[in-house]
C-alpha positions as CSV (number, residue, x, y, z in Angstrom):
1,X,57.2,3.5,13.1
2,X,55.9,-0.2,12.2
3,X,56.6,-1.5,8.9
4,X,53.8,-3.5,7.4
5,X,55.5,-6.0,4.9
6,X,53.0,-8.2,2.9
7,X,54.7,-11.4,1.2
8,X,51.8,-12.6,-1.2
9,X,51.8,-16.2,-3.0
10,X,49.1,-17.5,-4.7
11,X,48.7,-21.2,-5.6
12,X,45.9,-22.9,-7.9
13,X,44.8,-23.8,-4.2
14,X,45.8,-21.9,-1.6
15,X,48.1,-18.7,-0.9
16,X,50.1,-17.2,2.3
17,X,50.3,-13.2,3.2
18,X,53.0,-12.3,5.7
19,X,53.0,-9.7,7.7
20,X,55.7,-8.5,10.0
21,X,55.7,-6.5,13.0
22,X,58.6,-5.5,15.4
23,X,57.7,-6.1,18.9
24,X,55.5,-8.9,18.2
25,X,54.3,-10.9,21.1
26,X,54.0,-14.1,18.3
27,X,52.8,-14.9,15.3
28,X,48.6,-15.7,14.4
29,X,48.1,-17.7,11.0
30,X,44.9,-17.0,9.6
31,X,43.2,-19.2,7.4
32,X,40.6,-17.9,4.7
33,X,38.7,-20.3,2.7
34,X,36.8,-18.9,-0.7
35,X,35.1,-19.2,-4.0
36,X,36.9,-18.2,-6.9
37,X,35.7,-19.7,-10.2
38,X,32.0,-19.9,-10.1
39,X,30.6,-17.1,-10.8
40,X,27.7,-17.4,-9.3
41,X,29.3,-18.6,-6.3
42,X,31.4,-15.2,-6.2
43,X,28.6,-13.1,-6.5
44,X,27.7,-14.0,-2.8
45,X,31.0,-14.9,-1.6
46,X,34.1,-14.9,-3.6
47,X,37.7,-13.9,-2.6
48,X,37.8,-11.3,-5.8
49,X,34.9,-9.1,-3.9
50,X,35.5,-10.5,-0.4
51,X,39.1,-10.9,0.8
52,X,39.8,-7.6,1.7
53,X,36.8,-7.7,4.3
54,X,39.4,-9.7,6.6
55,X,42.1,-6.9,6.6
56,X,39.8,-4.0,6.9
57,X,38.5,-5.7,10.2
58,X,41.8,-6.3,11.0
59,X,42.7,-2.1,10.7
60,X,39.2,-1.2,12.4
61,X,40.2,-3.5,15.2
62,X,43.6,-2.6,16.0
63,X,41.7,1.4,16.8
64,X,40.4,-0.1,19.8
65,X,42.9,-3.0,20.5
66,X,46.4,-1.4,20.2
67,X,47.8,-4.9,21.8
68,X,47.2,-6.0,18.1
69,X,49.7,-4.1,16.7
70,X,52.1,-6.1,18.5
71,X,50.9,-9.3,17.0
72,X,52.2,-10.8,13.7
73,X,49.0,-11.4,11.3
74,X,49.9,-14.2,8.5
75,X,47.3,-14.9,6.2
76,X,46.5,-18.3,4.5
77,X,44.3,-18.1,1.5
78,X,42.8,-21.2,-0.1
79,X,40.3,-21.4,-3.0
80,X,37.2,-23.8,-3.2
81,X,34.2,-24.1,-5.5
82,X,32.3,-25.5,-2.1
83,X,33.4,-28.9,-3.3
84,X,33.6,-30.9,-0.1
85,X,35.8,-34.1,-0.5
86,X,38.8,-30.9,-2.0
87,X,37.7,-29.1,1.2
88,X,38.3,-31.6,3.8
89,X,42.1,-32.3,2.0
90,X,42.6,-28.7,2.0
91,X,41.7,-28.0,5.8
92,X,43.5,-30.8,6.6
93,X,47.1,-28.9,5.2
94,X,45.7,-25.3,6.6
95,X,45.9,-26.9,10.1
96,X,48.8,-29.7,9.8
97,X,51.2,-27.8,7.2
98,X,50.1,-24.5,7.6
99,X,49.5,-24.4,10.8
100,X,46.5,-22.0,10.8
101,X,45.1,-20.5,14.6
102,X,41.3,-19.9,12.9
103,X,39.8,-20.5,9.9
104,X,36.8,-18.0,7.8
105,X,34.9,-20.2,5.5
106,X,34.3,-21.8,3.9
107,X,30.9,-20.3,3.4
108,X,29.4,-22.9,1.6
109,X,27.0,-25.2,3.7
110,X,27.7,-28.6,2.2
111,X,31.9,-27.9,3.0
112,X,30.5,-26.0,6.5
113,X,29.9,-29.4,7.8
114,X,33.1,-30.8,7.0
115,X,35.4,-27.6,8.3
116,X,33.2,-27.5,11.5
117,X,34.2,-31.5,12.2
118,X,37.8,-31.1,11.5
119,X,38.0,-27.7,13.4
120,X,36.3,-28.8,16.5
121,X,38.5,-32.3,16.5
122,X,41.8,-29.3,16.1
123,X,40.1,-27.0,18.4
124,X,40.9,-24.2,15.8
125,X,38.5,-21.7,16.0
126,X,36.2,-21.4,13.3
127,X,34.0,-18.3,12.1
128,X,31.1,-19.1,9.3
129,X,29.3,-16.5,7.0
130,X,27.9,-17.0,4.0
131,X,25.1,-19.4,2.5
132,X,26.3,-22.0,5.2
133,X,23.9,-20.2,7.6
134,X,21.0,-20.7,5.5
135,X,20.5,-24.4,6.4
136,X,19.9,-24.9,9.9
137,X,22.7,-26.7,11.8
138,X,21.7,-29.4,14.1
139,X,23.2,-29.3,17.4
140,X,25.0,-26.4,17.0
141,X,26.3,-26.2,20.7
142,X,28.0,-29.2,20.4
143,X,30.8,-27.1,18.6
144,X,32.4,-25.3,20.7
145,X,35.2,-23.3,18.3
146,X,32.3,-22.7,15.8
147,X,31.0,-19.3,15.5
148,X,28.5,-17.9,13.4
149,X,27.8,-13.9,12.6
150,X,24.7,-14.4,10.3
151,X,21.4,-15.1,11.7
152,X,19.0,-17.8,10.6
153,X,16.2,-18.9,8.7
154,X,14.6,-21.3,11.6
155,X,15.0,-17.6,13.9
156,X,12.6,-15.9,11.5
157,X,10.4,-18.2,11.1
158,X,9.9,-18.0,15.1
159,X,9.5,-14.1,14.9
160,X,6.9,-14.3,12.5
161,X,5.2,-16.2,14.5
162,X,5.2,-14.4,17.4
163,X,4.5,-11.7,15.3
164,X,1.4,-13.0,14.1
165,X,0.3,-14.1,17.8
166,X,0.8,-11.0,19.1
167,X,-1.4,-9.4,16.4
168,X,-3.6,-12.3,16.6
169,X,-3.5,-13.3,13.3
170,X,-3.9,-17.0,13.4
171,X,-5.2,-17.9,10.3
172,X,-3.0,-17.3,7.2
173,X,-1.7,-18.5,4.5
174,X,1.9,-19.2,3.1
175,X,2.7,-18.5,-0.6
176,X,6.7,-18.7,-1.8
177,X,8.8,-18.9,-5.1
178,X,12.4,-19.8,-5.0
179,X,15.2,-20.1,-7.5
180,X,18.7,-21.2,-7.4
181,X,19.8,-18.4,-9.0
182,X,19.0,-16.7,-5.3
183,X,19.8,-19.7,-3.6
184,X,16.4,-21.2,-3.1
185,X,16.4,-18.7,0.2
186,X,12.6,-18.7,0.0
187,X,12.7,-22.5,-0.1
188,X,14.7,-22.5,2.8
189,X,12.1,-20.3,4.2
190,X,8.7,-22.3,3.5
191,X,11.0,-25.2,4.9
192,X,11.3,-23.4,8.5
193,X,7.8,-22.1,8.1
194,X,6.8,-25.6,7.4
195,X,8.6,-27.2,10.3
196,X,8.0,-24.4,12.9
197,X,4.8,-22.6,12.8
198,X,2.6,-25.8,11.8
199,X,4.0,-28.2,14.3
200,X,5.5,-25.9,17.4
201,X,2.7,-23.4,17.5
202,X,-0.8,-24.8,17.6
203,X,-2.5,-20.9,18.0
204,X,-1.6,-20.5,14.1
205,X,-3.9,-22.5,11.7
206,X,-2.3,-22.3,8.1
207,X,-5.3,-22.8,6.3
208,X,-3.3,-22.4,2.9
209,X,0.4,-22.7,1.7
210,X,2.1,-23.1,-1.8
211,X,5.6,-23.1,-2.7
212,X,4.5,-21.6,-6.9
213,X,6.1,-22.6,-9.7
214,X,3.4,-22.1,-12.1
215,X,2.6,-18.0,-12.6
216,X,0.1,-18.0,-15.6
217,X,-2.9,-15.4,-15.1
218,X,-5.3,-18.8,-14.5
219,X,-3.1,-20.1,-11.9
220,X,-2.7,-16.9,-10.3
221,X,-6.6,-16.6,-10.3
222,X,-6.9,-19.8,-8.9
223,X,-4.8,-19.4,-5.9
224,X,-6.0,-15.7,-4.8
225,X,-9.4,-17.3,-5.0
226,X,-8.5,-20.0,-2.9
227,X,-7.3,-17.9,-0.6
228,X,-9.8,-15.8,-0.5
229,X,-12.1,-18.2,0.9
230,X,-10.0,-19.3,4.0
231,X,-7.7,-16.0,5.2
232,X,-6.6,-12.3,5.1
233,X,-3.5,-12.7,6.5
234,X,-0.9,-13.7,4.0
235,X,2.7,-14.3,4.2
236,X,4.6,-13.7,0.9
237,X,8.3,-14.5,0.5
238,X,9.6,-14.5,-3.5
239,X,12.9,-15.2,-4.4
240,X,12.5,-13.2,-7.9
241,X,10.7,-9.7,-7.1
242,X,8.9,-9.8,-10.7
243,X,6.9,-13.1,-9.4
244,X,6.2,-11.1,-6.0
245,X,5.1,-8.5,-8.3
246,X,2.5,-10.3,-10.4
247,X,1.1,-12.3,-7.1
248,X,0.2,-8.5,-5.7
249,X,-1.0,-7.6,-9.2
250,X,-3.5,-11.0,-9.4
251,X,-4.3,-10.1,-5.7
252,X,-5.5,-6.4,-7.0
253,X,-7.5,-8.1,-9.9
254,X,-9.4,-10.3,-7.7
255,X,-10.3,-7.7,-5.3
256,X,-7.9,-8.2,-2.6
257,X,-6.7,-5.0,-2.2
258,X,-8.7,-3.6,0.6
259,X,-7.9,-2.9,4.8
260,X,-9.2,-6.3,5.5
261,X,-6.2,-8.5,3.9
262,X,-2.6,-8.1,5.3
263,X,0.5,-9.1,3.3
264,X,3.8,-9.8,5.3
265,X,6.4,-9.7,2.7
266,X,9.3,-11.5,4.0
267,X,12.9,-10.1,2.9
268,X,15.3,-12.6,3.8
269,X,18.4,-11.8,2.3
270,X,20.3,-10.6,5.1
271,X,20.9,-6.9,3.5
272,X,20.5,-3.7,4.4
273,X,18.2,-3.0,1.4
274,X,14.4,-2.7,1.3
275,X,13.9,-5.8,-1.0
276,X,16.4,-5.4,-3.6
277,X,19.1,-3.3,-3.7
278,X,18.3,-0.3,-6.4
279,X,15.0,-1.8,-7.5
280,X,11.8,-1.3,-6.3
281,X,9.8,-4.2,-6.3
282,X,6.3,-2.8,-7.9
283,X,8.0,-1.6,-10.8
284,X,8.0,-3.5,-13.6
285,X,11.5,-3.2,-15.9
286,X,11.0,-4.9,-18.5
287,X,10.6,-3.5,-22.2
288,X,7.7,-2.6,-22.9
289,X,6.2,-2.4,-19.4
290,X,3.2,-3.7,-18.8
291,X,1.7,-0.3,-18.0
292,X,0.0,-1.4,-14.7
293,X,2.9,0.0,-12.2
294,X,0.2,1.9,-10.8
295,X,-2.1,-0.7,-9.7
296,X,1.0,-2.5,-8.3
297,X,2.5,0.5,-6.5
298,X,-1.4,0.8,-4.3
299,X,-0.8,-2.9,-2.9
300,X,2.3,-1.1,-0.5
301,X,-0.4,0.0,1.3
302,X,-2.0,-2.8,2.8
303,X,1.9,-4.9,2.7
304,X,3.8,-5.1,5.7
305,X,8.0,-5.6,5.4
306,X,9.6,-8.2,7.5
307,X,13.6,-8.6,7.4
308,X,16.8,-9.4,9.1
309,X,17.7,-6.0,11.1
310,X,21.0,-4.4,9.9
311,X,20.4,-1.5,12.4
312,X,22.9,0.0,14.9
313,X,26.5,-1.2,15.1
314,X,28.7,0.3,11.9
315,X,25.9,0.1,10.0
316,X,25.9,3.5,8.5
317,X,29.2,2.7,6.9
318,X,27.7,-0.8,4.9
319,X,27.3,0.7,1.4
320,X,30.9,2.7,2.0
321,X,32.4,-0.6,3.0
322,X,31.0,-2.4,-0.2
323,X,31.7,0.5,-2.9
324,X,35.2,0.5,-1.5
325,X,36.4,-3.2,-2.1
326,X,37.5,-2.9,-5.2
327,X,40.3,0.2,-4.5
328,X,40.9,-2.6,-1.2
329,X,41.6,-5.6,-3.4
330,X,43.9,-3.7,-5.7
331,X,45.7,-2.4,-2.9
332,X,48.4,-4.7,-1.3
333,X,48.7,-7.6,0.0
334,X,45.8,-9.0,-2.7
335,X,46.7,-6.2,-5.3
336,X,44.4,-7.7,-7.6
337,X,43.7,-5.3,-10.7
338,X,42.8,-7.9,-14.0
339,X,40.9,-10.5,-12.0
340,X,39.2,-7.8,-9.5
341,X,38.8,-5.6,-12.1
342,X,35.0,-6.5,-12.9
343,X,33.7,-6.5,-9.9
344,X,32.5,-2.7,-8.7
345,X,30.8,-3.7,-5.3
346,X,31.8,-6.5,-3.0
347,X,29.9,-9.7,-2.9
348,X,26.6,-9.7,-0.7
349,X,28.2,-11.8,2.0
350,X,31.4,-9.6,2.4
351,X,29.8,-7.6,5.5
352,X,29.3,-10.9,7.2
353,X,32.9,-11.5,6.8
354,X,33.8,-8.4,7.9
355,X,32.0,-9.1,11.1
356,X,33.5,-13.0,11.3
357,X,36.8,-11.4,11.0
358,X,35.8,-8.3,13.4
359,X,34.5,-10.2,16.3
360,X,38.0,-13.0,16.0
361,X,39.9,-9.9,16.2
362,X,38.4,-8.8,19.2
363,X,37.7,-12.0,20.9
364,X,41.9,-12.8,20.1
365,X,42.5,-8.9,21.9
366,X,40.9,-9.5,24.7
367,X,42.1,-13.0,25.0
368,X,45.4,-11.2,25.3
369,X,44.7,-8.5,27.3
370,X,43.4,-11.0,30.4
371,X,46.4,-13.0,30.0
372,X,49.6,-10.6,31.7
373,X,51.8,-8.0,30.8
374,X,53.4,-9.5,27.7
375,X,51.3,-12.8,26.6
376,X,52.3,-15.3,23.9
377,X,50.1,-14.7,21.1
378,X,50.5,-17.2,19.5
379,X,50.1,-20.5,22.3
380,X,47.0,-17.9,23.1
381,X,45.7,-18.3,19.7
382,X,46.0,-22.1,19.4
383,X,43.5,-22.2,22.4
384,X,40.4,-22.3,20.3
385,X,37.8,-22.8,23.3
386,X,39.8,-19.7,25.1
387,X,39.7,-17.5,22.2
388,X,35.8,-18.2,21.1
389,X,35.1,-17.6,24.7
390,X,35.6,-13.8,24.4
391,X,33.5,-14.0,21.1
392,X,30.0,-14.5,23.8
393,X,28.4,-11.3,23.8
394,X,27.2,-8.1,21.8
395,X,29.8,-6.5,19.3
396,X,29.0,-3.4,16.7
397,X,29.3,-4.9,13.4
398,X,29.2,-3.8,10.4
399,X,25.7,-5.4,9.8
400,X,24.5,-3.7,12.8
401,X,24.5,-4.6,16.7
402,X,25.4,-7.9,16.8
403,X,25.0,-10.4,19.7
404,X,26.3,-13.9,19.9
405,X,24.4,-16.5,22.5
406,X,26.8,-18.7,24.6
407,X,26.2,-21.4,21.9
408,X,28.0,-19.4,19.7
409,X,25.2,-18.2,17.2
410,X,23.9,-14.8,16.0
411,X,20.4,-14.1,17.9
412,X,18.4,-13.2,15.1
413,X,17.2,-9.5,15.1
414,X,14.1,-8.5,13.0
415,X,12.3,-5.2,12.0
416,X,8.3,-5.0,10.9
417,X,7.6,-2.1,9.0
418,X,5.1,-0.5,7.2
419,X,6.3,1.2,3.5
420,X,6.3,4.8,2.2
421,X,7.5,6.6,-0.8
422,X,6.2,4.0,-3.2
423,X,7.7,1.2,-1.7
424,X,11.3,2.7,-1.4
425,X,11.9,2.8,2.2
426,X,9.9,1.6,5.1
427,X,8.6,3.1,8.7
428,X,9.9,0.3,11.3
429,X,7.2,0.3,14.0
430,X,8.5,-2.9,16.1
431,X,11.6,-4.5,16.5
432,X,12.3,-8.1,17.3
433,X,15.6,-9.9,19.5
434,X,14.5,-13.7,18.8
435,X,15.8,-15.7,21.8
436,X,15.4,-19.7,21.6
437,X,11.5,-20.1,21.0
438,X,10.3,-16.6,21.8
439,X,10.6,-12.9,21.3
440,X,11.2,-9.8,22.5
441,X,9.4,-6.9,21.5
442,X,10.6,-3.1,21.3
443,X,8.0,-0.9,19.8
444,X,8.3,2.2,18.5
445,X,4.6,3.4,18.4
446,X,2.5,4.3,21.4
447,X,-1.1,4.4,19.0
448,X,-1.1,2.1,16.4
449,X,-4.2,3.8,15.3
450,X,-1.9,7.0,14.2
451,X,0.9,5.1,13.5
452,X,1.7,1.5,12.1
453,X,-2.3,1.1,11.1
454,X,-2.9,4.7,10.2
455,X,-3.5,3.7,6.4
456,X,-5.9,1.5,7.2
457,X,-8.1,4.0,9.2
458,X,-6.6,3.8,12.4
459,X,-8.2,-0.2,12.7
460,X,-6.5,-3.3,13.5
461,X,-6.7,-5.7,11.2
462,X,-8.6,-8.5,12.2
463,X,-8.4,-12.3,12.0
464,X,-11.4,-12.9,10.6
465,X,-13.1,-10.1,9.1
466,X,-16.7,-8.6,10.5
467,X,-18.1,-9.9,7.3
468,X,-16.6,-13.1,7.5
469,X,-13.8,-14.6,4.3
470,X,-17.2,-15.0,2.3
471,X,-19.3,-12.4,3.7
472,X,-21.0,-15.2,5.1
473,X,-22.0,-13.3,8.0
474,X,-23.0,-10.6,6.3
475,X,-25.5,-11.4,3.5
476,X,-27.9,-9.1,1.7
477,X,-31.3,-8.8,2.8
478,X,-34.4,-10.3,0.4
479,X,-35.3,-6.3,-0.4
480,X,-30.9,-6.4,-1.5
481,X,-31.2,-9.0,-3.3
482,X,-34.2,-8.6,-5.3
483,X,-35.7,-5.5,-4.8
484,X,-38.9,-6.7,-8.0
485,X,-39.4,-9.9,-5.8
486,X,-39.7,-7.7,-3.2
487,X,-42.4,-5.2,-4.6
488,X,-44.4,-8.4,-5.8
489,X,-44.7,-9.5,-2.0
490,X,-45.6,-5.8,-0.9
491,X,-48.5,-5.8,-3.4
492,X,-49.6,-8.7,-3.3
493,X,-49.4,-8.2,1.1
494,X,-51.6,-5.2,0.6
495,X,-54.1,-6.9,-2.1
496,X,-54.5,-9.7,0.8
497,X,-55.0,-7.1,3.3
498,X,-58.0,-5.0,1.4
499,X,-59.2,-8.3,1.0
500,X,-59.4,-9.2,4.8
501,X,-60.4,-5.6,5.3
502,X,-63.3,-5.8,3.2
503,X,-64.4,-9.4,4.3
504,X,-64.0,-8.2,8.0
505,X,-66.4,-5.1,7.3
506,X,-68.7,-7.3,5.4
507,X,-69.1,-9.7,8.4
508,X,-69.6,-7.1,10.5
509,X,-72.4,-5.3,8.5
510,X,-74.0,-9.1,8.3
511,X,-73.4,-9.1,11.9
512,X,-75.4,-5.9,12.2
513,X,-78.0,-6.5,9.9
514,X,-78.5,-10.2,11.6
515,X,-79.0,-8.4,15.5
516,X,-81.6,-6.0,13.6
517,X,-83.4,-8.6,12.6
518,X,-83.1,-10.8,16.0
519,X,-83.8,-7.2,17.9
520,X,-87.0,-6.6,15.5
521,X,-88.4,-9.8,16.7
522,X,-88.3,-8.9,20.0
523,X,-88.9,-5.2,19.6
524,X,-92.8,-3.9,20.4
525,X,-94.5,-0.6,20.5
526,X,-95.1,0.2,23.9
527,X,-99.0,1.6,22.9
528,X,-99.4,-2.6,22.2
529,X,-98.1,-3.4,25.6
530,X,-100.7,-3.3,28.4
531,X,-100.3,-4.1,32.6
532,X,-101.6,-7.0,33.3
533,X,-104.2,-5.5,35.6
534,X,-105.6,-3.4,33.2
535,X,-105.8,-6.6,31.0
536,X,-108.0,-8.2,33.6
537,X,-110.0,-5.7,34.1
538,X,-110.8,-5.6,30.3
539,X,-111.1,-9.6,30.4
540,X,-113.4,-9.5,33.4
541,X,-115.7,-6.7,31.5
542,X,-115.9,-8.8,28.7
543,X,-116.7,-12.2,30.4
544,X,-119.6,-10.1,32.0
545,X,-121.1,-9.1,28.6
546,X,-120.7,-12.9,27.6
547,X,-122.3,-14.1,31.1
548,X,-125.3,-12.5,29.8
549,X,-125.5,-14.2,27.0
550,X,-124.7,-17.4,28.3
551,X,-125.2,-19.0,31.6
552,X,-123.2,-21.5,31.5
553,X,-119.7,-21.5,30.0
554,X,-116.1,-22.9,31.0
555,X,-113.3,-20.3,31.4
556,X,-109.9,-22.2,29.7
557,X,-107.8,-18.9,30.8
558,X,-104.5,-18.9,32.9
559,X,-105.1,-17.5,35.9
560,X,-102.0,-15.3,36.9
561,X,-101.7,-13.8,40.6
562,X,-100.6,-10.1,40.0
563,X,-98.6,-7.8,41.8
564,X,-99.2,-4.3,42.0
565,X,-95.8,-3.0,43.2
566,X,-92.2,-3.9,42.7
567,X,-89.5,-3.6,40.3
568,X,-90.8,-6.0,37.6
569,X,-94.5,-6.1,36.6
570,X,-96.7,-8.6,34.4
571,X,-97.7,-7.1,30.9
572,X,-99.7,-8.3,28.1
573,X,-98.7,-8.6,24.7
574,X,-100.6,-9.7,22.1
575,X,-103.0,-11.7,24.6
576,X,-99.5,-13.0,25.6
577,X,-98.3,-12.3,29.3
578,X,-94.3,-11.1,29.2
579,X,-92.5,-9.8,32.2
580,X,-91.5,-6.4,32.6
581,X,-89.2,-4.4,34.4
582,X,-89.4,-1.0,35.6
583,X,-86.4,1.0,35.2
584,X,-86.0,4.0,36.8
585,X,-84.5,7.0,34.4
């Protein structure tokens, strides 16, 4: 049977656990660095609500890695407030006094820098969690003990965007808050988006982006309207969920609540919970309420969720793991009661140190395992490149599947999902493995229409909508827009047209009247129209009578040669000869 003895000492600065073990095959120190006095600082990460993380991996380990049994564990705790000139003098006795093998923490990012230095000079291997991963760390690969569990900010920013190609929504608009009291996370976000999307991908245009601090109704009017004019896509990331709450409400008041606008709220807290843990983010808790949850709750419709993925892995046993660190810190070797005593959840970082520990205890087992029949643990363990060599790969953490590049970081995982139940869980329709500046997707619908755009009748939202951000491109007709203008024209149209009617038949009866009277001149009753023959023989008669009466007289009469047959015949009119012609009927 082996005998777990814990020897437990606690200094202002550091303490040592001992563990013993018969068979061992060498003893492993263990160094864990940790807040302890700032409060806030133990909310996220502190050794109160944290420290047992390290031995539970250790015990979930040793299930799968019985060569661990064999290996004597001696842990090292030191306490710091993430102060960094304490932090370098307390590394520095860890590795020369103490003589640690691999060092947790410390998980703040401004003493981060300083233990990844020293380590990587030591080659002790080093595992971060905590708010160090929320900066970005430049030239990560050039540390080769340094591994990190969480993944990061610059990684999400890079799966939005591909997000957003993908969808071909180019044109959006960035709108954050941040606070310290969350750790400015949404800062660190509008940073990355900052950085990333509007210099490395030129298909996205941000046409609008504004890190708030002002939230008074007019402001709130005045950026929805601004952003009205330019996109409907809009990414949303709010450190406090009552500011995210009044941006949605302003955004209902100003009409923005329709299929055409999408909201991508960004949850980047690295949890397992949708938003906030036991809060939903459209209802308003304070006393009185505003009375307009309602109106807030109908914006989950047209928002879309996009987080860290805490899927697969030991996931299913994250809240167990968190309700049960308190009974674990009051248990030996921390047996903390009085100072532990408040705290009835772990800190929000304690999975990620779970996983740190996890994936050391695994990497050390089968650093062991591929080095003979009975290896020395502990010359094994003061190999730092060796043992962080085994760490390369995908492990089931406690935070989910877990894979670690051969740089030694966490590639980022992300889920995009749609909301039900008023906001309180989500639908995941695509899920996202971030790999250097790309992404792969793995979707979970086969017909968006039914599925991840159902609420929005089955259609894709578009970039720019049919209409156009102002309706530009689809204006009212003149009839729309002034229907009594419009009645004016159609009257007055059909007063013009009588009047051309009427002129137009007035012409034409003047026309009429005007051929009468050129036809009556040249109309003649055919009893007054004689052949010209007959004529002359009348003529001739005539001029005989006269001939009598006078023997000489001068004849001042046309002579006309006449033609008895043909078409057209010589008449007399009036004493006047005309032309006829004989039509045949």
């Amino acid at each position: 049977m082996v005998i777990n003895i814990f020897i437990f000492l606690l200094t202002f600065f550091h303490g040592t656990i001992h563990q013993n073990l018969n068979a061992s095959l060498g003893t492993v120190k263990i160094g864990i660095v940790l807040p302890n006095s700032n409060s806030i600082l133990v909310y996220w990460q502190g050794y109160p609500n944290s420290a047992a993380a390290v031995t539970t991996a250790l015990k979930v380990a040793k299930q799968n890695n019985t060569i661990l049994e064999k290996v004597n564990f001696e842990f090292v705790i030191t306490m710091n407030e993430c102060v960094s000139s304490e932090a370098a003098g307390e590394l520095f006795n860890l590795i020369n006094v103490q003589k640690i093998n691999v060092l947790f923490g410390p998980p703040c990012y401004s003493t981060a820098n300083v233990a990844m230095n020293i380590a990587t000079y030591y080659n002790i291997p080093l595992y971060l969690f905590g708010t160090s991963s929320l900066q970005e760390i430049a030239d990560f690969s050039t540390y080769n003990v340094v591994t990190s569990v969480m993944p990061s900010y610059s990684d999400f920013v890079i799966g939005l965007a591909r997000l957003l190609i993908k969808f071909q929504w180019t044109n959006v608009a960035i709108v954050t808050y941040e606070t310290p009291l969350k750790l400015n996370r949404c800062g660190i976000f509008y940073e990355q988006a900052d950085q990333k999307i509007t210099q490395e991908f030129e298909q996205i245009n941000v046409v609008y982006q504004r890190n708030m601090v002002n939230f008074s109704p007019d402001n709130l009017k005045k950026v929805t309207d601004d952003i009205k004019k330019l996109t409907r896509v809009i990414v949303i990331c709010m450190d406090d969920l009552d500011k995210l709450r009044s941006f949605m409400l302003a955004a209902y008041d100003n009409g923005m609540n329709t299929s055409d606008y999408v909201y991508i709220n960004c949850d980047v807290d690295m949890d397992i919970y949708v938003n906030e843990e036991n809060k939903n983010a459209m209802i308003d808790y304070k006393s009185p309420p505003d009375g307009r949850d309602e109106e807030a709750l109908s914006m989950y419709k047209w928002m879309f969720h996009l987080d860290f993925s805490v899927l697969g892995g030991m996931s299913s046993e994250y809240n167990n793991f968190r309700v049960s660190m308190p009974r674990l810190m009051r248990e030996p070797p921390f047996n903390c009661t009085t100072e532990c005593e408040k705290y009835n959840v772990s800190s929000v970082y304690a999975p990620y140190l779970f996983d740190s520990a996890y994936l050391y205890f695994l990497s050390l087992g089968l650093a062991l395992n591929n080095n003979g029949t009975n290896p020395n643990a502990t010359a094994i363990a003061d190999n730092g490149t060796l043992v962080t060599s085994y760490s390369i790969g995908e492990f089931n953490g406690i935070t989910g599947q877990v894979q670690i590049s051969k740089n030694l970081t966490c590639e980022t995982r992300l889920t995009f999902s749609t909301y039900f139940n008023n906001g309180l869980n989500i639908s995941i329709w695509i899920y996202m493995l971030v790999v250097g500046d790309d992404a792969e997707f793995n979707i979970s619908y086969t017909d968006p229409a039914t599925t991840i755009f159902a609420v929005r009748g089955g259609v894709t939202p578009l970039n720019v909508p049919k209409c156009g951000y102002e309706d530009e491109f689809c204006q009212p007709s003149f009839i729309e827009k002034s229907p009594v203008g419009f009645a004016f024209i159609i009257v007055g149209g059909v007063i013009i047209l009588v009047v051309i009617i009427v002129l137009m038949i007035y012409l034409y009866i003047m026309k009429k009247r005007e051929e009468e009277k050129e036809n009556e001149l040249w109309r003649m009753y055919f009893g007054s129209v004689i052949k010209y023959s007959d004529y002359k023989g009348s003529i001739v008669q005539i001029q005989s009578k006269r001939s009598l009466l006078s023997t000489s007289q001068t004849s001042t009469k046309q002579s006309f040669k006449d033609k008895a047959e043909g078409k057209h015949q010589l008449y007399v009119f009036h004493t006047e000869p005309i032309m006829g012609r004989i039509h045949e009927v």
